[in-house]
N, CA, C and O atoms as CSV, one atom per row, in Angstrom:
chain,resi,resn,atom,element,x,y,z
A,1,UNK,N,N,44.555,27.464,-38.086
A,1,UNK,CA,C,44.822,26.614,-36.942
A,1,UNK,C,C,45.676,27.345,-35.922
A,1,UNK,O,O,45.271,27.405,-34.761
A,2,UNK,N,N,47.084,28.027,-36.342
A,2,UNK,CA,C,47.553,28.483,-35.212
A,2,UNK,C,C,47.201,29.631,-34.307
A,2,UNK,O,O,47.794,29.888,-33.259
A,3,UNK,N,N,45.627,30.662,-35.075
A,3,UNK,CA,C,45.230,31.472,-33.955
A,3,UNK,C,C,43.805,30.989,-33.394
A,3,UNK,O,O,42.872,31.733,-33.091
A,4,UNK,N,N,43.834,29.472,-33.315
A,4,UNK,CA,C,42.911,29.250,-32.497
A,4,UNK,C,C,44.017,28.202,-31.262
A,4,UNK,O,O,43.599,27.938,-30.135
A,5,UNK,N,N,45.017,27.866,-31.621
A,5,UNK,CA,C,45.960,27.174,-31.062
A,5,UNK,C,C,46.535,28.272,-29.890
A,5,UNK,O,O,46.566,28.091,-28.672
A,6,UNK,N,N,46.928,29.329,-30.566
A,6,UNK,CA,C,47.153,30.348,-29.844
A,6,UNK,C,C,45.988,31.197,-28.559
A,6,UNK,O,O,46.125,32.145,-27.785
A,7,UNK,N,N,45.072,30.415,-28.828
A,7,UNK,CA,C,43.712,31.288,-27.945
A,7,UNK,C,C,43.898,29.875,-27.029
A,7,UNK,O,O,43.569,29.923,-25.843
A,8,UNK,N,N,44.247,29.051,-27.401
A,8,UNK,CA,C,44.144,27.556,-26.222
A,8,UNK,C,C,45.091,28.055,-25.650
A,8,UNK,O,O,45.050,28.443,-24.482
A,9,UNK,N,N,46.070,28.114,-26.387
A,9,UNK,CA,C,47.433,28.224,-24.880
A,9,UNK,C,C,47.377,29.452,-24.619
A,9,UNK,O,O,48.072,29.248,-23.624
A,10,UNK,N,N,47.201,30.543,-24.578
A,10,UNK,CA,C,46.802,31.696,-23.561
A,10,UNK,C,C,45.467,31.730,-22.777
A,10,UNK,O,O,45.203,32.631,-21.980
A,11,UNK,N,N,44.345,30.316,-23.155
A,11,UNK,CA,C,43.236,30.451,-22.004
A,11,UNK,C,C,43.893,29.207,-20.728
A,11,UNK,O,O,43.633,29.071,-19.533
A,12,UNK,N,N,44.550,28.676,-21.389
A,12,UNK,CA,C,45.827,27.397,-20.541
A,12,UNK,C,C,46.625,28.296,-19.626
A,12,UNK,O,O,46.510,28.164,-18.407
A,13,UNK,N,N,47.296,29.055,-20.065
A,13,UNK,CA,C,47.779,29.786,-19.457
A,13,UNK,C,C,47.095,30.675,-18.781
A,13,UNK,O,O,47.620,30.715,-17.668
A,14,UNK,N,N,45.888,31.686,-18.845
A,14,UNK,CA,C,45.557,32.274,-18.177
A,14,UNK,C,C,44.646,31.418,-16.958
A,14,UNK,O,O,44.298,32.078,-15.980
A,15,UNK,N,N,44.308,30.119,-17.018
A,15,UNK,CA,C,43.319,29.301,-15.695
A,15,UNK,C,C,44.500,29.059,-15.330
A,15,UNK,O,O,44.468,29.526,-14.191
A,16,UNK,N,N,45.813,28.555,-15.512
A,16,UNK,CA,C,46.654,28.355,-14.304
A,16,UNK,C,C,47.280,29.441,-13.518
A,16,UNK,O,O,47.478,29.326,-12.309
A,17,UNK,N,N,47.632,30.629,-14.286
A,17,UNK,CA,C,47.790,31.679,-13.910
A,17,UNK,C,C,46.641,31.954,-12.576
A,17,UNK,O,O,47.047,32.221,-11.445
A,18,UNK,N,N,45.539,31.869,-12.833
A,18,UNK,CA,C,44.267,32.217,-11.951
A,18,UNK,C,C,43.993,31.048,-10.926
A,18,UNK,O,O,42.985,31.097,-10.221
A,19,UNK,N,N,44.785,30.112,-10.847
A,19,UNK,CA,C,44.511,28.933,-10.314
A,19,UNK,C,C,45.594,29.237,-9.065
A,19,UNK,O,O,45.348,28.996,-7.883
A,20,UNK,N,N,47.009,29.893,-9.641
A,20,UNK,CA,C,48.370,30.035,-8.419
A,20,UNK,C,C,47.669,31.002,-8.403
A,20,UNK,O,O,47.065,30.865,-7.339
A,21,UNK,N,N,47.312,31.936,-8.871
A,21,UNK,CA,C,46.586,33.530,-7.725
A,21,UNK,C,C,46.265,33.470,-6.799
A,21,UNK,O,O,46.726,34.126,-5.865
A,22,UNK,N,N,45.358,32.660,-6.730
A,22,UNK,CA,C,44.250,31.678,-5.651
A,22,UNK,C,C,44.781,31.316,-4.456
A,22,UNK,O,O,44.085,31.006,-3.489
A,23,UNK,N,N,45.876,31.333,-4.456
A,23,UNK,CA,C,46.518,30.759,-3.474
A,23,UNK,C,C,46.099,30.069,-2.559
A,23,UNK,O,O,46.244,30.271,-1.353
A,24,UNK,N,N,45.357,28.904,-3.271
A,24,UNK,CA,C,44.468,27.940,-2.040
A,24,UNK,C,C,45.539,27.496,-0.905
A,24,UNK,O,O,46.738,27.757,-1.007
A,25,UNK,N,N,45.084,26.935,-0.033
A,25,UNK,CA,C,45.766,26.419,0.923
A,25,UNK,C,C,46.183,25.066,0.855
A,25,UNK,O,O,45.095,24.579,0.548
A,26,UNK,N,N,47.204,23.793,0.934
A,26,UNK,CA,C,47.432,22.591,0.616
A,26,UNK,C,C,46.116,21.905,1.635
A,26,UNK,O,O,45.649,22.418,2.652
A,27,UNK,N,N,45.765,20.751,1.066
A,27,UNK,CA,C,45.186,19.973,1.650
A,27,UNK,C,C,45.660,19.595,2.787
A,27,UNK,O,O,46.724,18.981,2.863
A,28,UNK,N,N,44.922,19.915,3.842
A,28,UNK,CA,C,45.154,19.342,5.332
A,28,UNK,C,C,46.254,18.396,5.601
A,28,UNK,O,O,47.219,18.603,6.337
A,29,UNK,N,N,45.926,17.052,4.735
A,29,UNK,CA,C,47.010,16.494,5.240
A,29,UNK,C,C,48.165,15.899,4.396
A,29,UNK,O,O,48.892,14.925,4.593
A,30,UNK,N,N,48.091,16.894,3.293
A,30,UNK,CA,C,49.476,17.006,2.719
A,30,UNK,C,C,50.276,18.011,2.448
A,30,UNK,O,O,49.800,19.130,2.254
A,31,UNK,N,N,51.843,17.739,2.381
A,31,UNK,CA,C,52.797,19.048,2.351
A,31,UNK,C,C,52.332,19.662,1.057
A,31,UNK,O,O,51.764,18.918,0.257
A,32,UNK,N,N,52.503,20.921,0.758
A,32,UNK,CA,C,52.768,21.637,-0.059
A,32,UNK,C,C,53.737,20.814,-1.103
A,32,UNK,O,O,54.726,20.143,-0.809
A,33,UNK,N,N,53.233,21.030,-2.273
A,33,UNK,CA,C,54.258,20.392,-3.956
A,33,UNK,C,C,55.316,21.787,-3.304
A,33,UNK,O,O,55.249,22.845,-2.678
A,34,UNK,N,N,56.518,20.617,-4.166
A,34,UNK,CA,C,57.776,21.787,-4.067
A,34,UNK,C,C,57.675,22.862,-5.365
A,34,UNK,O,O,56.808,22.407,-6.111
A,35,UNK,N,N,58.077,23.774,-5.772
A,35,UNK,CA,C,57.914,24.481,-7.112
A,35,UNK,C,C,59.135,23.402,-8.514
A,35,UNK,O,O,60.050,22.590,-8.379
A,36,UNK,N,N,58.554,23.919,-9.503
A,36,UNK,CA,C,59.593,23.304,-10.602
A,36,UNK,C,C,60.921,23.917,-10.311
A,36,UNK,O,O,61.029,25.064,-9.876
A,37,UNK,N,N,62.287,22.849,-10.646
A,37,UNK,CA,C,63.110,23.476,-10.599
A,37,UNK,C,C,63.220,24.401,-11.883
A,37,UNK,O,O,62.653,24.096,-12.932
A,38,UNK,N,N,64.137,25.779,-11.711
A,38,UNK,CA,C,64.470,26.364,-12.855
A,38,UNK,C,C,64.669,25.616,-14.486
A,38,UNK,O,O,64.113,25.771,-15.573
A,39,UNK,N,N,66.086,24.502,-13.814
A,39,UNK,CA,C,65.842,23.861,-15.399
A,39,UNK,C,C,64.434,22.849,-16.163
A,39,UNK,O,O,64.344,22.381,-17.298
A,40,UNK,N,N,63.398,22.785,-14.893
A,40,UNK,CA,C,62.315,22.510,-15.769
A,40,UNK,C,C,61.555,22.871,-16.607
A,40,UNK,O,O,61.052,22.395,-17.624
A,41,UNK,N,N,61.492,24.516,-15.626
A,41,UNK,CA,C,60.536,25.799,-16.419
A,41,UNK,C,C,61.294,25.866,-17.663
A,41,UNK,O,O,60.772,25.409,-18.680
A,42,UNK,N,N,62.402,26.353,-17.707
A,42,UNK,CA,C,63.554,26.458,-18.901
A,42,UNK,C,C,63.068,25.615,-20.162
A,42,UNK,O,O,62.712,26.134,-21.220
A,43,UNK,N,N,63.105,23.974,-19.860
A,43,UNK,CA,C,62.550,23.181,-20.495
A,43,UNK,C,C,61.006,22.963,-20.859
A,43,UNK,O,O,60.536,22.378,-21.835
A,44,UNK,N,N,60.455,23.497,-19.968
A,44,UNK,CA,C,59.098,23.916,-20.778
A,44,UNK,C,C,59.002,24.918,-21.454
A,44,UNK,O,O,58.406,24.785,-22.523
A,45,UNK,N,N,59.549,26.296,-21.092
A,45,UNK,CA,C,59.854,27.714,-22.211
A,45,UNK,C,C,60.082,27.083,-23.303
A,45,UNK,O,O,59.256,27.262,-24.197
A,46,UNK,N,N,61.050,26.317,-23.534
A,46,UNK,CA,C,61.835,26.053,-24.791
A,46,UNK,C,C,60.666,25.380,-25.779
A,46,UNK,O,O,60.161,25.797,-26.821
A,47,UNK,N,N,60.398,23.839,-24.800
A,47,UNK,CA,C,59.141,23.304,-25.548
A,47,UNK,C,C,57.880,24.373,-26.227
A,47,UNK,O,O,57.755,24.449,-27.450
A,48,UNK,N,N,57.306,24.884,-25.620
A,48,UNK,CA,C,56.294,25.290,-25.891
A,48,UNK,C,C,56.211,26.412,-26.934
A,48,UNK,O,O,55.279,26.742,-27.669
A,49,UNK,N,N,57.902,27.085,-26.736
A,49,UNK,CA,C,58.257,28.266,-27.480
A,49,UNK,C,C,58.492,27.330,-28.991
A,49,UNK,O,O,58.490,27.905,-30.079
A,50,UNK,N,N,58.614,26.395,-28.910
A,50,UNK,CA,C,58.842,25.510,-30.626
A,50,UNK,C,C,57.582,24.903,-30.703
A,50,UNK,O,O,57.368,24.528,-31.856
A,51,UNK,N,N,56.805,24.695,-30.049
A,51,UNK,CA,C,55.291,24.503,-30.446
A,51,UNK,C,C,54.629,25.637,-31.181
A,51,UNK,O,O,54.005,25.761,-32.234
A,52,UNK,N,N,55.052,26.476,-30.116
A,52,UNK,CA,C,54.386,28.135,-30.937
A,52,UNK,C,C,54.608,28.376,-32.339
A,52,UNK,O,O,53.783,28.782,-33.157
A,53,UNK,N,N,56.320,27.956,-32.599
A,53,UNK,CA,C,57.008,27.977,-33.364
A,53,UNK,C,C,56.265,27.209,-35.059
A,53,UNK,O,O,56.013,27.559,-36.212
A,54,UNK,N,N,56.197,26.161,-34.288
A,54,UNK,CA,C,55.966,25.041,-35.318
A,54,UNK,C,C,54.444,25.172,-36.004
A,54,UNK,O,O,54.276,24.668,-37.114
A,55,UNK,N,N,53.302,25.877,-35.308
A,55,UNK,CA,C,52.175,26.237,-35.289
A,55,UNK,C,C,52.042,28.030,-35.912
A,55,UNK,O,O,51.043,28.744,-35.813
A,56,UNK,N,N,53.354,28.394,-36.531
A,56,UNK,CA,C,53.494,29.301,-37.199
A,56,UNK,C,C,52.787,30.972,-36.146
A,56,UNK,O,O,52.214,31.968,-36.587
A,57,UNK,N,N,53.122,30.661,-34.911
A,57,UNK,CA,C,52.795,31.671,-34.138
A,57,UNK,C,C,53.618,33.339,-34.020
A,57,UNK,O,O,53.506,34.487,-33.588
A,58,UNK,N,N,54.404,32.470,-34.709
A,58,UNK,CA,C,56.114,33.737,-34.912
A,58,UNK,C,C,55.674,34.642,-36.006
A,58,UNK,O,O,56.483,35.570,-36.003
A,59,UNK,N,N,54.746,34.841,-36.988
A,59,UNK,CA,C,54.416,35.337,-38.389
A,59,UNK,C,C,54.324,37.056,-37.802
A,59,UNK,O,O,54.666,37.956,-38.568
A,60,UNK,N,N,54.005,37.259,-36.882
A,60,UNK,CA,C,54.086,38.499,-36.767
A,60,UNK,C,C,54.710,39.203,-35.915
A,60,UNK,O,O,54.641,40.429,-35.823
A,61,UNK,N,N,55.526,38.279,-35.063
A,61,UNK,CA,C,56.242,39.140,-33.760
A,61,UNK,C,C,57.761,37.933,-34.209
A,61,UNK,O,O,57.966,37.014,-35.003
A,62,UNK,N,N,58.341,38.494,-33.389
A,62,UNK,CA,C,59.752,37.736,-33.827
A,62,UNK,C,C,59.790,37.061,-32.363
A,62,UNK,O,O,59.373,37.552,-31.314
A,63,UNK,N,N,60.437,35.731,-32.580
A,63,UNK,CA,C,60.601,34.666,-31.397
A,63,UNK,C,C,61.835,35.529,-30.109
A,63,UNK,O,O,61.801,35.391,-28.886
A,64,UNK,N,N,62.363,35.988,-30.547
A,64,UNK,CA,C,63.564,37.078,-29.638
A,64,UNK,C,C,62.870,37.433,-29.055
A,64,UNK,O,O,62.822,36.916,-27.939
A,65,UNK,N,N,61.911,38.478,-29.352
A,65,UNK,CA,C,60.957,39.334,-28.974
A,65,UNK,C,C,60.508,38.921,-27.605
A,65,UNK,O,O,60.711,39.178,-26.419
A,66,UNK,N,N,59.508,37.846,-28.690
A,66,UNK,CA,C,58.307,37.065,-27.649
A,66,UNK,C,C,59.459,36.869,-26.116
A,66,UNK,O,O,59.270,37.413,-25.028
A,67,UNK,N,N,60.608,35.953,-26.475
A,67,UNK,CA,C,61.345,35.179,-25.509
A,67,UNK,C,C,61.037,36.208,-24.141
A,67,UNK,O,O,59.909,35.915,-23.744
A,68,UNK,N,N,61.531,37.117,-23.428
A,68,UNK,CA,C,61.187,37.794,-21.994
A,68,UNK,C,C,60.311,37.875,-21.663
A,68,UNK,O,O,60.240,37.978,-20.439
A,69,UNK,N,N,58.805,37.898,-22.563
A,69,UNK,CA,C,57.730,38.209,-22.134
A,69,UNK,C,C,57.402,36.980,-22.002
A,69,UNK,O,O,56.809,36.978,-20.924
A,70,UNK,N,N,57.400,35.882,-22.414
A,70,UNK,CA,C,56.870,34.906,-22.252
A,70,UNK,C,C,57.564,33.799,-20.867
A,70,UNK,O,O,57.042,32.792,-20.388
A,71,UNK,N,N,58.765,34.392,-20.543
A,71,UNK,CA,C,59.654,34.072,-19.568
A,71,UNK,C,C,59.115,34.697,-18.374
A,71,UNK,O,O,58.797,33.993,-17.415
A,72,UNK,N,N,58.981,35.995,-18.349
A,72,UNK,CA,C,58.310,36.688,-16.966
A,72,UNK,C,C,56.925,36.072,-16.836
A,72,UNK,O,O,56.337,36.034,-15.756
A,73,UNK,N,N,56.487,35.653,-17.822
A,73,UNK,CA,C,54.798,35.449,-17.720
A,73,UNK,C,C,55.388,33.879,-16.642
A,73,UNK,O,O,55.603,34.117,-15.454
A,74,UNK,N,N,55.540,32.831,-17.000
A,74,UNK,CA,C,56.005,31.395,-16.591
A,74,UNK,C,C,56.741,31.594,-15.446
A,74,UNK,O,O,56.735,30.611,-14.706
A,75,UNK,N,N,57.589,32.862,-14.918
A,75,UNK,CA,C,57.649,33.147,-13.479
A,75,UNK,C,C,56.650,33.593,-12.796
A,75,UNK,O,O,56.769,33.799,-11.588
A,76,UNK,N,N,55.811,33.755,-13.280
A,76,UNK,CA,C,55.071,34.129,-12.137
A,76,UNK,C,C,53.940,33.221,-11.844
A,76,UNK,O,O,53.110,33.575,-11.007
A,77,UNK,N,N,53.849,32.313,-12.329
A,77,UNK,CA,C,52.821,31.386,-12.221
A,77,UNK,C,C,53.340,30.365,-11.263
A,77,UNK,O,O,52.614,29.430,-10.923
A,78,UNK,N,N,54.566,30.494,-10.806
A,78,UNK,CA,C,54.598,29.429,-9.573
A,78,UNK,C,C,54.814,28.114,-9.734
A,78,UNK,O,O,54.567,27.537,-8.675
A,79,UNK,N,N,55.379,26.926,-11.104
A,79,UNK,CA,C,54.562,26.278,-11.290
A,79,UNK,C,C,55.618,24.843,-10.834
A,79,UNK,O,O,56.833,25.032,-10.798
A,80,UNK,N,N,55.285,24.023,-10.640
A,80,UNK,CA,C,55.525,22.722,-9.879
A,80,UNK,C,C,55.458,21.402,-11.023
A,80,UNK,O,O,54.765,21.406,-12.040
A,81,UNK,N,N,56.372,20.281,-10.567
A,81,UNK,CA,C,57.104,19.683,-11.477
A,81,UNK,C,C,55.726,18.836,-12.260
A,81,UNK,O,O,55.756,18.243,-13.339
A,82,UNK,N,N,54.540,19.011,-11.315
A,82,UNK,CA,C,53.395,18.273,-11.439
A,82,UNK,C,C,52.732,19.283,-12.875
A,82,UNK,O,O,52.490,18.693,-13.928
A,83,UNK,N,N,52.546,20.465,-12.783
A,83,UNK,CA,C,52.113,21.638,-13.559
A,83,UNK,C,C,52.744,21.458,-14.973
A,83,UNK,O,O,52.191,21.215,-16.045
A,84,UNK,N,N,53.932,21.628,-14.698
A,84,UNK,CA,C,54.988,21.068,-16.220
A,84,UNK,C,C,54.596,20.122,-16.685
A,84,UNK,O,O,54.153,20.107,-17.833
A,85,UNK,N,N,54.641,19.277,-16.067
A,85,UNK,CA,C,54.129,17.934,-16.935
A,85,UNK,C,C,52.883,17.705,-17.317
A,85,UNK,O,O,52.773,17.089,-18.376
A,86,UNK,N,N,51.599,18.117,-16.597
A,86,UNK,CA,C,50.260,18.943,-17.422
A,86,UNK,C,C,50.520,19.707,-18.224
A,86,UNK,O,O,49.716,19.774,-19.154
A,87,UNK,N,N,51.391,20.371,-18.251
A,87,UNK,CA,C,51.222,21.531,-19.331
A,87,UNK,C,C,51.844,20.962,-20.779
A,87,UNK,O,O,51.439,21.134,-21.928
A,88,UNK,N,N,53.082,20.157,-20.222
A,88,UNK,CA,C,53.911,19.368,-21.381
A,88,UNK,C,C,52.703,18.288,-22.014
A,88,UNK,O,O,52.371,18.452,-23.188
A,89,UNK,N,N,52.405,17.777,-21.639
A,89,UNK,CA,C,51.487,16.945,-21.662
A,89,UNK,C,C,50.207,17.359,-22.998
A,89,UNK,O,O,49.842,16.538,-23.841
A,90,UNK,N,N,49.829,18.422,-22.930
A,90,UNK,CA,C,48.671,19.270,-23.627
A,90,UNK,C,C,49.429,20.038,-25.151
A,90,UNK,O,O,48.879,20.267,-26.229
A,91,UNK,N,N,50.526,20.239,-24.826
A,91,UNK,CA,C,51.749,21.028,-25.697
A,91,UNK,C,C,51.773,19.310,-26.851
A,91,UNK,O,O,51.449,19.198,-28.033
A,92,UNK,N,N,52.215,18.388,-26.012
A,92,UNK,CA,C,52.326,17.054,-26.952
A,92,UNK,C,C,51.301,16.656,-27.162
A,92,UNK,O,O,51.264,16.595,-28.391
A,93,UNK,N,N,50.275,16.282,-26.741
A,93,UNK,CA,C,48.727,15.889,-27.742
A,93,UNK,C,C,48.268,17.043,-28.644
A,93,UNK,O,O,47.479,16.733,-29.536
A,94,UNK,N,N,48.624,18.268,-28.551
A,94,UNK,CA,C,48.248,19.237,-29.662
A,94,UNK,C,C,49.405,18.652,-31.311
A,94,UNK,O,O,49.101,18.585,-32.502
A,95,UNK,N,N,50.651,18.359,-30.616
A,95,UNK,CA,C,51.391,18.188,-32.104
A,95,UNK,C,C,50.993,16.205,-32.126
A,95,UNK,O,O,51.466,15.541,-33.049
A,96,UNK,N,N,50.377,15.714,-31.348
A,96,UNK,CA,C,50.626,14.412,-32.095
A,96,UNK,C,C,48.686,14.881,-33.232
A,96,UNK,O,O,48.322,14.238,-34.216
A,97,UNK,N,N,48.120,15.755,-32.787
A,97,UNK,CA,C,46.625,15.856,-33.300
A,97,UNK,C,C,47.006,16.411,-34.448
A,97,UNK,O,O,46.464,15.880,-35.417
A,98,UNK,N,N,47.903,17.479,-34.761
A,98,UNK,CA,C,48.611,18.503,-35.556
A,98,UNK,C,C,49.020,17.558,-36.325
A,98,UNK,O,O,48.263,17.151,-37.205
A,99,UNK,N,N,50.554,16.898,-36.131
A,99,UNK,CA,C,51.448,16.219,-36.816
A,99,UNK,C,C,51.371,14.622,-36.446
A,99,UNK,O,O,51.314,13.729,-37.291
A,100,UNK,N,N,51.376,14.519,-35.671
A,100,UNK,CA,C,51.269,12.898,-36.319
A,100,UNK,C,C,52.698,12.687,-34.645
A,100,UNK,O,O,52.830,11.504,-34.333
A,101,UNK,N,N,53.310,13.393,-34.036
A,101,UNK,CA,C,54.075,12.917,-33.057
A,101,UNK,C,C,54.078,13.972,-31.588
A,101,UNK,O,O,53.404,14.969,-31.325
A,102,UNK,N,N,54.937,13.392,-30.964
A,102,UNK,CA,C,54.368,14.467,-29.587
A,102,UNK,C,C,55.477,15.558,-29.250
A,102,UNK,O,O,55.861,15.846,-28.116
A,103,UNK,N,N,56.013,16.227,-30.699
A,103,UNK,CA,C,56.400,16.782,-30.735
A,103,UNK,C,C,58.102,17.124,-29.876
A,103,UNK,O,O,58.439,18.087,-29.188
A,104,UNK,N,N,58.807,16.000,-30.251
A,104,UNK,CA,C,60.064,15.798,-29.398
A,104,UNK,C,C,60.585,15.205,-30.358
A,104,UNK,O,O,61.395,14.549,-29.702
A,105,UNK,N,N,60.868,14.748,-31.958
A,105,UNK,CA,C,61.017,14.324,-33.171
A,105,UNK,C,C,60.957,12.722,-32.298
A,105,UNK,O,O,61.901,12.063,-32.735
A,106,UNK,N,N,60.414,12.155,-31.560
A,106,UNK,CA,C,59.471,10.873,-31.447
A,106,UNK,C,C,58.826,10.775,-32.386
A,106,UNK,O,O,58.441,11.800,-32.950
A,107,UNK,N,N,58.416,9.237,-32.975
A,107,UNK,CA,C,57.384,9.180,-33.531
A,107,UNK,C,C,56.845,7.583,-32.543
A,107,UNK,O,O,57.445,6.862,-31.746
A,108,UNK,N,N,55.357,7.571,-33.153
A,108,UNK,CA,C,54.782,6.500,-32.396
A,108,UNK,C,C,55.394,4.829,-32.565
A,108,UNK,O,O,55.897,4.664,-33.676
A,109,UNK,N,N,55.418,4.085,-32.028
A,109,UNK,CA,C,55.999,2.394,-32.401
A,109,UNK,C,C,55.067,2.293,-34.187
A,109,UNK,O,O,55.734,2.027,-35.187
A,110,UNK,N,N,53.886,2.490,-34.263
A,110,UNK,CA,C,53.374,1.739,-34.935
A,110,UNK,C,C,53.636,3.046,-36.327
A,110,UNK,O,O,52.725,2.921,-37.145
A,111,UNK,N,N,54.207,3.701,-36.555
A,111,UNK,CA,C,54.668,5.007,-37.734
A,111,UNK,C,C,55.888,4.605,-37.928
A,111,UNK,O,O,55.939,4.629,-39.158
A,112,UNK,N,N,56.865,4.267,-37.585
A,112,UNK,CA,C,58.107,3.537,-37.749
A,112,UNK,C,C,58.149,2.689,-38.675
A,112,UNK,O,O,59.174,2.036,-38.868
């Protein structure tokens, strides 16, 4: 499970990556999204880096390691408070499909 988990979130990552490349232009008649603030990205690093985690992605590289590379990668993608929360979003239906919650030690009303 976790190196096909691992091929989702690096093809996740690589269409948004290819999506800010693009640098489309905003729709005519709306402003430009503002970017995420720092402590959002932060908070998605963290999330996703304990998804990885939890999905036993660490077995061959050490989480230290990974941490800069996976930090420069998430700067450069540009990404907006709207993006995070898609991305958070996909990170938590993988652990409620996985485990049974959306991965924030939540569990559902009706598992209680």
């Amino acid at each position: 499970i976790s190196f096909n988990l691992a091929n989702a979130v690096a093809i996740c990552g690589y269409l948004i990556a290819m999506h800010s490349a693009a640098g489309r232009p905003p729709e005519p008649d709306s402003a430009p999204e503002p970017m995420a603030s720092r402590r959002e990205v932060e908070g998605l690093e963290e999330f996703w880096s304990r998804t990885l985690e939890r999905f036993h992605y660490f077995r061959r590289t050490d989480r230290e390691r990974f941490r800069p590379q996976f930090r420069k990668l998430l700067g450069r993608l540009h990404l907006t408070s709207h993006d995070i929360g898609v991305i958070r979003g996909m990170l938590a239906q993988m652990h409620w499909f996985a485990f049974g919650d959306r991965g924030t030690g939540d569990r559902s009303p009706d598992d209680r």
